[in-house]
C-alpha positions as CSV (number, residue, x, y, z in Angstrom):
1,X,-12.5,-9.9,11.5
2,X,-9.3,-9.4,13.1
3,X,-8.1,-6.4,15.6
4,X,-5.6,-3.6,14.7
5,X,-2.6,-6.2,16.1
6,X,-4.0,-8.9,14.1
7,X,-4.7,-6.9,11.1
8,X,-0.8,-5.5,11.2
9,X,0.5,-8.9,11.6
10,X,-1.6,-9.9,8.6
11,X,0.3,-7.0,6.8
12,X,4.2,-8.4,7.7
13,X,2.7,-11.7,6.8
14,X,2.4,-10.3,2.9
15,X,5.4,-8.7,3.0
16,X,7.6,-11.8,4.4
17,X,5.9,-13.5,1.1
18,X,7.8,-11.2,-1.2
19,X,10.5,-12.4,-2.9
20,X,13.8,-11.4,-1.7
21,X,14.9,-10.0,-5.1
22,X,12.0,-7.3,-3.9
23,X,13.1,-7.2,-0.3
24,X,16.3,-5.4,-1.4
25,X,14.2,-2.4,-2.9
26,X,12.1,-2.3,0.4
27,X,15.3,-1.0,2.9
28,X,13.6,3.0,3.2
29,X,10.4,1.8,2.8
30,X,8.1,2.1,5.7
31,X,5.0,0.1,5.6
32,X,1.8,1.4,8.7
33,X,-1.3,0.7,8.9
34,X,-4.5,2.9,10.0
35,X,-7.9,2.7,10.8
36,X,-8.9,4.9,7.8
37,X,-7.3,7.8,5.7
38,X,-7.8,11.1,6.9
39,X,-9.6,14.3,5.6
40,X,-6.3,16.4,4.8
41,X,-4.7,13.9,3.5
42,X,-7.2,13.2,1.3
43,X,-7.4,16.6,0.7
44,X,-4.0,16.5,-0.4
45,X,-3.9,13.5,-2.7
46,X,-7.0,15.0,-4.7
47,X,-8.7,12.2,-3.9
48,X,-13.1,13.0,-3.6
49,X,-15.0,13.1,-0.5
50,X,-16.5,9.6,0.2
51,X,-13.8,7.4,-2.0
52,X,-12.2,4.4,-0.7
53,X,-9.2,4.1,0.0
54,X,-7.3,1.0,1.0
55,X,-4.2,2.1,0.4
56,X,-1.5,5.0,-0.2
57,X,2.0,5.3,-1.1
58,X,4.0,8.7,-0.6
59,X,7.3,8.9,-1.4
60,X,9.7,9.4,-4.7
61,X,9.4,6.6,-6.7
62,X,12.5,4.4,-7.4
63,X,12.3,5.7,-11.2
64,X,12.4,8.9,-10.0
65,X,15.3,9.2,-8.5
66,X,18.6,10.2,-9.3
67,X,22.1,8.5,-8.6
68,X,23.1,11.4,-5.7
69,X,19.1,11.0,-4.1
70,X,18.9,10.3,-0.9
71,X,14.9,10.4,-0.2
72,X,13.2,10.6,3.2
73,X,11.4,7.2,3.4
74,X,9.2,6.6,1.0
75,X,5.7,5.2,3.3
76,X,3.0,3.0,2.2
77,X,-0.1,3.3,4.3
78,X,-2.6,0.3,4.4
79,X,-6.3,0.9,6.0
80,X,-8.0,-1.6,7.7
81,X,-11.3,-0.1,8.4
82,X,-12.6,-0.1,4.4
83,X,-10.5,-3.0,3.8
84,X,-12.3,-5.0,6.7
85,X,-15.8,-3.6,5.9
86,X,-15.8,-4.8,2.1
87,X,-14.1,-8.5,2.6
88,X,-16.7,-10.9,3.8
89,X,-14.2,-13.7,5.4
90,X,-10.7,-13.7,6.4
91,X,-9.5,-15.5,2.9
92,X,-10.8,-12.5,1.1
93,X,-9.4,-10.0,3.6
94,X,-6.5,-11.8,3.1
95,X,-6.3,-11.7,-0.9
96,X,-7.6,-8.0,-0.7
97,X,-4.3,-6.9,1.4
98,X,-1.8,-8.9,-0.4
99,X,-3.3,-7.3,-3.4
100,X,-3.1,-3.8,-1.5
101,X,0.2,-4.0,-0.5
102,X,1.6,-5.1,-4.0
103,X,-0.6,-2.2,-5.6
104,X,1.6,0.2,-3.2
105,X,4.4,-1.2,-3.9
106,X,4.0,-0.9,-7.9
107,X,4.0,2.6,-7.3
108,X,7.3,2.7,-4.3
109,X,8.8,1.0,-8.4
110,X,7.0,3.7,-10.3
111,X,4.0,1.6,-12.3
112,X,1.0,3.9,-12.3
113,X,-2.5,3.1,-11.6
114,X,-2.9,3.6,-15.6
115,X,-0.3,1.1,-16.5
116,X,-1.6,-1.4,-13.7
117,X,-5.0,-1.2,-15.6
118,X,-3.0,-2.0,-18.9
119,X,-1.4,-5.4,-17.3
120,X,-4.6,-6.5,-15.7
121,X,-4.0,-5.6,-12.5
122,X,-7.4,-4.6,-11.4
C-alpha cells in the first residue's frame, strides 16, 4: 500500500477527475488527509467509540448558506489508515477514495447520508 505522500497524491488524483462544472464549487474547500480521526473529534461529531471513519466534512454546506455568507473554509478530511487497512489492492483503494472523496463532497453540496442511501450511493 502506498505512503502518506503517495496516499495524498492519490487524493489530488480524484479530485483532478472532477468535472470542472464541480471544480467551481470547490474554491474554499480544503481537502487533508490523516492517518486516522481523532478521539475529540470524534467526540464531537457523535460518532461511537471504535467506528470507522474514512472520511469527514466540516463546514456550512453550500445549501446552507445565505447570499451575504462568507464561511471559513469548509474542510474535508480523508483517512488513510482505515481506508488502507480494508482495501486489499491498490484498484480497490483506489475506488474506495474516489468514492470517499465524492461522499464528502455530497455533503460540502448539502446531500445527507440519508438521501445518499435513497440514490444508491452506498
Amino acid at each position: 500500500m502506498p505512503d502518506s505522500a503517495a496516499f495524498e497524491k492519490l487524493v489530488a488524483e480524484v479530485l483532478d477527475d472532477l468535472p470542472p462544472r464541480f471544480a467551481a464549487y470547490l474554491q474554499n474547500v480544503e481537502v487533508i488527509v490523516e492517518p486516522r480521526i481523532t478521539r475529540e473529534t470524534c467526540q464531537r461529531c457523535g460518532l461511537r467509540p471504535g467506528e470507522v471513519v474514512y472520511g469527514l466534512y466540516e463546514g456550512v454546506p453550500m445549501t446552507r448558506r445565505g447570499s451575504g455568507h462568507a464561511p471559513l473554509p469548509a474542510t474535508i478530511t480523508i483517512f488513510y489508515e482505515p481506508l488502507e487497512r480494508h482495501c486489499a489492492s491498490r484498484a480497490e483503494l483506489r475506488r474506495e477514495v474516489r468514492r470517499t472523496v465524492l461522499h464528502e463532497l455530497a455533503h460540502h453540496f448539502g446531500i445527507s447520508d440519508e438521501r445518499l442511501e435513497e440514490l444508491g450511493a452506498y
